[in-house]
C-alpha positions in Angstrom: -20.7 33.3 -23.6 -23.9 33.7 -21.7 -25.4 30.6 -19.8 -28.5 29.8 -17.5 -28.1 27.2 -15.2 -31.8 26.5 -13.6 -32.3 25.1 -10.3 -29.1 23.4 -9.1 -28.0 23.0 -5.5 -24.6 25.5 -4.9 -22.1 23.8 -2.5 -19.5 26.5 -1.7 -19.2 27.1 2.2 -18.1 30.8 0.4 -21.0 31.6 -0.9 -24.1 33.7 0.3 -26.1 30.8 -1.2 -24.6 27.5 0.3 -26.9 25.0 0.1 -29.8 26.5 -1.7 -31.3 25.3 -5.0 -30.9 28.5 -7.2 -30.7 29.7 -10.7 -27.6 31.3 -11.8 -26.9 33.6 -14.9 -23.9 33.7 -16.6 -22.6 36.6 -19.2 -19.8 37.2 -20.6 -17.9 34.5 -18.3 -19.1 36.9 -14.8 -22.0 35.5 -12.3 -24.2 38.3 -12.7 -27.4 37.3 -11.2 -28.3 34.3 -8.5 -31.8 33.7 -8.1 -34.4 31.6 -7.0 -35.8 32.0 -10.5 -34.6 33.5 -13.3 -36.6 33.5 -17.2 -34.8 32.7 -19.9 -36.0 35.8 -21.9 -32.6 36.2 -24.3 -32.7 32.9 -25.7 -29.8 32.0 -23.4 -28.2 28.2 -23.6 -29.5 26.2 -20.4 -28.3 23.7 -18.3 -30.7 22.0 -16.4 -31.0 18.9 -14.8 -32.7 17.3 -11.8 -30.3 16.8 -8.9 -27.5 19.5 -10.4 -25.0 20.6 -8.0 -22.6 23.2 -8.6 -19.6 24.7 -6.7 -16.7 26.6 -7.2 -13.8 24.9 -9.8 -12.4 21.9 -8.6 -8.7 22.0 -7.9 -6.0 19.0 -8.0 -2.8 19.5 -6.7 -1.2 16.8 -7.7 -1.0 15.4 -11.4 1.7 14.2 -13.7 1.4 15.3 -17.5 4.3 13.1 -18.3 5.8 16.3 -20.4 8.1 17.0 -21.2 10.3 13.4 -21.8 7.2 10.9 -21.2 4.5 12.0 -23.6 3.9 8.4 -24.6 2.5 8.1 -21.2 0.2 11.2 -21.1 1.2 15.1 -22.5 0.1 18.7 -21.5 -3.2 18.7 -24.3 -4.2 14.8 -23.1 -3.8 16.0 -19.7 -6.0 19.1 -19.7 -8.9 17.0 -21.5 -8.3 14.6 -18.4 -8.7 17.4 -16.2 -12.0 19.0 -17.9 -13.6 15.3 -18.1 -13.3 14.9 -14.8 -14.6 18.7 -13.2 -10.7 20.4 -12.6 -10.9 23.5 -13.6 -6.9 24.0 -11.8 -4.3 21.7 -11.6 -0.7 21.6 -10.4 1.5 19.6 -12.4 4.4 17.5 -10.5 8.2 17.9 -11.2 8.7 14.1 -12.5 9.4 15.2 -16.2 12.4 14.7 -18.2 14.2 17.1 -17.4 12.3 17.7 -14.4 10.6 21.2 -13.5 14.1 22.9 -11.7 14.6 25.8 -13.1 12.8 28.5 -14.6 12.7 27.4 -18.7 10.4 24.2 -17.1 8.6 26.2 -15.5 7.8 29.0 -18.9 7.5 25.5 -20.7 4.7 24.9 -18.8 3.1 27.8 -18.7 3.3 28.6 -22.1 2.1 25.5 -23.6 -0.9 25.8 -21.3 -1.5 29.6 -21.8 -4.9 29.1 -23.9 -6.1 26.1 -21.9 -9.5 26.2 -20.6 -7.6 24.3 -17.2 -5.5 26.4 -15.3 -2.5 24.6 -15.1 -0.3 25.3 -12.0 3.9 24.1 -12.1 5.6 22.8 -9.0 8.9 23.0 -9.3 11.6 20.5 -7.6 12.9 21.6 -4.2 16.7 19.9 -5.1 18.0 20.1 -8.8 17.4 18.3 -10.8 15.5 16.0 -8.0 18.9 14.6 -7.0 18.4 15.3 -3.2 21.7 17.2 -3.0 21.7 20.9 -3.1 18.8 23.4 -4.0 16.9 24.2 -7.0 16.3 27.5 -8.6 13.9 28.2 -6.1 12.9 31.5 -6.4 13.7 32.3 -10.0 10.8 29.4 -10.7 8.7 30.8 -8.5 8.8 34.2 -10.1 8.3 32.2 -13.5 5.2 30.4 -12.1 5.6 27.9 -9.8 3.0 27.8 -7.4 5.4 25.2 -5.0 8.2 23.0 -4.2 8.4 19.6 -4.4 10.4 16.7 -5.6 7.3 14.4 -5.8 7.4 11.2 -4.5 11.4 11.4 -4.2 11.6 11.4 -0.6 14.1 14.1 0.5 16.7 12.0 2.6 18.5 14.8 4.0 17.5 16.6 7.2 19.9 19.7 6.5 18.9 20.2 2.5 14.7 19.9 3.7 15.6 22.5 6.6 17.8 24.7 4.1 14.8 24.9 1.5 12.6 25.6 4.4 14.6 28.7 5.4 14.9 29.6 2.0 11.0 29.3 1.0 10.5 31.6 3.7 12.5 34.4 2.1 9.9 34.8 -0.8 6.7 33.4 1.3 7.1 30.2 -1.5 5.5 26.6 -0.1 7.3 23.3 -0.1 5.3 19.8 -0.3 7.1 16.5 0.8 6.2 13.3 0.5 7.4 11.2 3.5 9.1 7.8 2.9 12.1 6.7 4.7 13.8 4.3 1.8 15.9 2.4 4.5 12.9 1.0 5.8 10.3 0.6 2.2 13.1 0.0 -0.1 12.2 -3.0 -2.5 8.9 -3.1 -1.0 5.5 -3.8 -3.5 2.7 -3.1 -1.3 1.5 -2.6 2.8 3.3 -4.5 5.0 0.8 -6.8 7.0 -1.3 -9.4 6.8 -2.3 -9.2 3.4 1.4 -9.0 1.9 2.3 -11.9 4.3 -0.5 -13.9 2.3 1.0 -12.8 -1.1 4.2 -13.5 -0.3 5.7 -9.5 -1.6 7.5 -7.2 0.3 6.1 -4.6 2.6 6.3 -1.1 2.8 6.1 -0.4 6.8 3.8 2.7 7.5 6.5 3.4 10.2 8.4 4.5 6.9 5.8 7.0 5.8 5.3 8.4 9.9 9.0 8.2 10.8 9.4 11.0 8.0 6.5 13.0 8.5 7.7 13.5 12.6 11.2 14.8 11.3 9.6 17.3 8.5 6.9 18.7 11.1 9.7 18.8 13.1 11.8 20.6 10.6 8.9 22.9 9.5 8.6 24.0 13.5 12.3 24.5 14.3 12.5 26.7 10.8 9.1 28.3 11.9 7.6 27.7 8.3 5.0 26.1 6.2 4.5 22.7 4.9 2.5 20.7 3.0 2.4 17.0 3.5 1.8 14.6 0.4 0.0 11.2 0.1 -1.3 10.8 3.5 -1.5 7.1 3.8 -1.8 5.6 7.6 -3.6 6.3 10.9 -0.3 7.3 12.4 0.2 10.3 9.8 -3.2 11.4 10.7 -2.1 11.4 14.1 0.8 13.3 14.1 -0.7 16.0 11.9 -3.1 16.9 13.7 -0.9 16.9 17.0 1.0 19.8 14.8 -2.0 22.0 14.0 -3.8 21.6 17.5 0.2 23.6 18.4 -0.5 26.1 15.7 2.2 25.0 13.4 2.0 25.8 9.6 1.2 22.3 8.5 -1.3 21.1 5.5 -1.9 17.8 4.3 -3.5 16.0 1.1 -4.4 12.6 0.7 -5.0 10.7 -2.4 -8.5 9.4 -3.1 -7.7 6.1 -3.7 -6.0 5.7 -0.2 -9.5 7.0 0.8 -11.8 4.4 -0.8 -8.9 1.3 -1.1 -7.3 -0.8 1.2 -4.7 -3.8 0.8 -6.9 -6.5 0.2 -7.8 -5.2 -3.3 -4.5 -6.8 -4.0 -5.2 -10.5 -3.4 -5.6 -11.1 -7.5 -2.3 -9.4 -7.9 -3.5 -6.8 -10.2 -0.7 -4.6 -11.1 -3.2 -1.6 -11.3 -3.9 -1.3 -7.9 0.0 -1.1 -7.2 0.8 2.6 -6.2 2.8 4.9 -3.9 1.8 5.5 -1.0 0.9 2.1 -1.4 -2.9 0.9 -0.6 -3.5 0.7 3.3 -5.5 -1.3 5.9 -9.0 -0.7 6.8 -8.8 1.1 10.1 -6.0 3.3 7.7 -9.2 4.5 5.3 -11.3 5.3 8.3 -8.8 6.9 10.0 -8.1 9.3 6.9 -12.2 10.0 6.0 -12.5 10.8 9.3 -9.3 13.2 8.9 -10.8 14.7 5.8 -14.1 15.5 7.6 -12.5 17.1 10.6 -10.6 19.7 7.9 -7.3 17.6 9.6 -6.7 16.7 6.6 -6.9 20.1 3.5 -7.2 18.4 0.4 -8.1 15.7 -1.8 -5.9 14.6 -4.8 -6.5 12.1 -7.7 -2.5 11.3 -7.9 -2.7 11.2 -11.7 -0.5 9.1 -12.8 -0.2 7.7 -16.5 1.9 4.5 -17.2 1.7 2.7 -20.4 1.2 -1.4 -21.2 4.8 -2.0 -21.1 4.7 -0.7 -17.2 2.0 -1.8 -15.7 1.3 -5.2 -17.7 4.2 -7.2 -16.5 4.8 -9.4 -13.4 3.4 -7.4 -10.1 7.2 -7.0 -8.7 8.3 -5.0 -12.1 5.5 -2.9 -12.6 5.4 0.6 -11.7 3.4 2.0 -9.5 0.3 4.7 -10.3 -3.1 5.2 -11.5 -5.2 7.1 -13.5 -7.2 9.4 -11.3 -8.5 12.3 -13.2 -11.7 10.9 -14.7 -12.8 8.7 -12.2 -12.2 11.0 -9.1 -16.2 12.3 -8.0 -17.2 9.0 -9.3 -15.0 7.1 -7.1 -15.2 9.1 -4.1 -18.9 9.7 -4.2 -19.9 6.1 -4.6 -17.4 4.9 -1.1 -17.7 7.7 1.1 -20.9 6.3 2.3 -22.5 8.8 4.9 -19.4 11.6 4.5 -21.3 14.6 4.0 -20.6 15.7 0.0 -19.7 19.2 1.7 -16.5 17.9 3.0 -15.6 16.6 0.0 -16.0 19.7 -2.3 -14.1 21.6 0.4 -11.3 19.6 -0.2 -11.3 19.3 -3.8 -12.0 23.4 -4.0 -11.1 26.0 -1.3 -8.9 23.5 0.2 -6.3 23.2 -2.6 -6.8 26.6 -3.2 -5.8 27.9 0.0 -3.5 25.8 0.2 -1.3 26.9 -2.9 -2.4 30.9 -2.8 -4.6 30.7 -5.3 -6.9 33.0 -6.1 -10.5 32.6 -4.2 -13.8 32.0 -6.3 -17.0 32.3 -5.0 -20.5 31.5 -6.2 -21.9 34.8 -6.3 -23.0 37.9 -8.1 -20.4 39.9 -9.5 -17.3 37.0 -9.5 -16.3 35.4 -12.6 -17.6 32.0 -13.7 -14.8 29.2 -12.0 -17.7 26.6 -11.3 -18.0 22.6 -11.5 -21.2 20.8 -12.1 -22.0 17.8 -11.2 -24.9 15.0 -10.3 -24.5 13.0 -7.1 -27.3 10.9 -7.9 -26.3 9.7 -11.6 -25.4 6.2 -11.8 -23.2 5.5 -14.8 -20.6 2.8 -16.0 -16.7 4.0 -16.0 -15.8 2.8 -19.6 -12.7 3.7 -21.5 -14.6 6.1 -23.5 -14.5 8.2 -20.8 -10.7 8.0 -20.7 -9.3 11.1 -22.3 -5.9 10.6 -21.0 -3.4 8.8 -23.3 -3.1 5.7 -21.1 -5.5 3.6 -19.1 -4.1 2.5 -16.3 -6.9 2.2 -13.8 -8.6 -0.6 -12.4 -12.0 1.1 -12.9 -13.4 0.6 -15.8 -16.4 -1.2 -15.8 -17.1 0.0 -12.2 -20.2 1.5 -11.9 -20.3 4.7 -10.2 -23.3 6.9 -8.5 -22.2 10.6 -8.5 -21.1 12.0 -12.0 -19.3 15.6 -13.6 -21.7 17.1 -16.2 -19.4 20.1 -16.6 -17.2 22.8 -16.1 -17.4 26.9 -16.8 -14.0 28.9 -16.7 -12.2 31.1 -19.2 -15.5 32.4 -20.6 -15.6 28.7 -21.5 -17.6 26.0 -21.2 -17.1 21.7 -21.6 -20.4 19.3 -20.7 -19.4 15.9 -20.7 -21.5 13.9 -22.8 
């Protein structure tokens, strides 16, 4: 596969070339030449397209396929064709499966079934079995089958002793475990923010004090067992807070945030729209701010969609019984681009590419001569509709479409492979 692309702007603070407009030859899925022109003398396919960006391959660390046990919702081929539509060229695929990813055969189902995808699809297996909370998974057996982490998604982990004992045990095989932070004695039964806006509405908060509460004991955990980890679904001013308080000590603490927590707040949910209901659940104003600003001061490492496919039957039902989660994949750039305002677009690739990357131990790309082709393209300026066309997940659970959008994906190169979104 040989490719040209002419004149497009490379963000990758990697690269020898950051922030030039270059042209960039592809052969044989390796960057072999980055110019400021290059002639298409070999009848090469070229992409070209005023206001073209490229960087390195996007990366989402957190996304549900729904398989194996939910593949009404979404599966491992539905997923992937998510993933390309929407600029991933790597995810890593949560534990909430039936059975869930805790031991090793998960983990080979996984990897197997994805073995030929153009996405590189990344497990995380649970940190408890069978994401009960009570004693350990197969920790390192999955991690020598493939997983890239440890994490019972958005199950809490309760007990103090079981989070230190995985913490001690990670350690042992330099493995990383994610947590997301919710005390359930304090957001139990709740449907949305607890404030003024859930006052209005009449529903049951979720305190952030339930989100922060847990996030002091885990950094606390992770600096007692003197190990890494990796905080999920950033949500609240406080959070921000008391992360950064434990990497201005030096601790070994990362962070992600979600990108509708980014763009969202509470007050999308006055029309009781059942797609807006998710976990963490949709914040104040001063909580967005709080985490773009986190985001552009690297306190914050990544940026995730939360993928998260539910069909009719969950999410079209009264507001208190549906299930929480969104469709992210797709709509990601869009979203983000088109709400982030004055962010600078550079923070926001960071923490959709080396970010994630560096995060989970993968392996560094680069746009320059010699590496192979892991790249992302994409048009800031493009204004475009969201329709369901543009869905290739099996269920549309988003409150998006018909949103117009500035900032688009035309593409993606890996595997000796290319997809352009039409």
């Amino acid at each position: 596969m040989n490719i040209l692309i002419k004149q497009a702007r490379i963000i990758d603070s990697q690269s020898p070339f950051n922030g030039k407009v270059m042209d960039v030859l592809i052969e044989g899925g390796i960057i072999r030449s980055i110019k400021s022109k290059i002639p298409n003398d070999k009848n090469i396919k070229t992409i070209e397209q005023e206001g073209l960006c490229i960087s390195t391959g996007w990366v989402d660390m957190q996304v549900n396929f729904c398989d194996p046990g939910f593949e009404h919702k979404e599966d491992l081929e539905t997923g992937v064709k998510a993933a390309m539509a929407g600029g991933f060229t790597g995810v890593a695929v949560v534990s909430s499966t039936n059975p869930p990813i805790h031991t090793k055969a998960q983990v080979q189902y996984i990897k197997k079934n994805t073995i030929d995808s153009m996405v590189d699809v990344y497990p995380i297996g649970t940190i408890s079995h069978n994401q009960e909370g009570k004693e350990l998974a197969e920790m390192y057996d999955m991690q020598q089958a493939g997983a890239v982490a440890f994490s019972d998604d958005k199950k809490s982990i309760a007990h103090s002793g079981l989070l230190m004992r995985a913490l001690l045990y990670s350690k042992n095989f330099n493995a990383l475990v994610m947590t997301h932070c919710d005390d359930k004695s304090l957001s139990d039964g709740g449907q949305m923010n607890e404030g003024i806006t859930s006052t209005k509405l009449g529903l049951k908060g979720i305190p952030a004090l339930a989100e922060e509460l847990m996030i002091a004991r885990n950094i606390y955990l992770a600096e007692y067992c003197d190990a890494p980890i990796h905080i999920m679904n950033v949500s609240t001013q406080r959070s921000v807070e008391l992360i950064k308080q434990a990497k201005a000590k030096k601790l070994k603490v990362t962070a992600s945030v979600n990108a509708y927590n980014l763009v969202l707040d509470d007050t999308a949910l006055m029309g009781f729209d059942s797609h807006y209901k998710v976990n963490p659940p949709l914040r104040t104003k001063a909580d967005t701010e709080a985490l773009k600003k986190a985001v552009a001061d690297g306190i914050i490492d990544c940026i995730t969609s939360d993928h998260r496919p539910q069909d009719i039957e969950s999410k079209d039902v009264e507001f208190d019984h549906a299930s929480n989660g969104m469709i992210g994949l797709e709509s990601l750039f869009g979203l983000l681009n088109s709400n982030l305002g004055k962010q600078k677009i550079e923070d926001m690739i960071e923490a959709l590419t080396a970010g994630p990357r560096k995060v989970l131990k993968l392996k560094e790309c680069s746009i320059a001569e010699g590496q192979e082709a892991n790249i992302t393209l994409f048009n800031p300026g493009v204004a475009w509709t969201f329709d369901k066309k543009h869905i290739q997940s099996k269920s549309a659970n988003t409150p998006f479409i018909g949103t117009k959008f500035i900032g688009k994906v035309v593409g993606i190169i890996n595997k000796n492979k290319i997809s352009l979104n039409k």
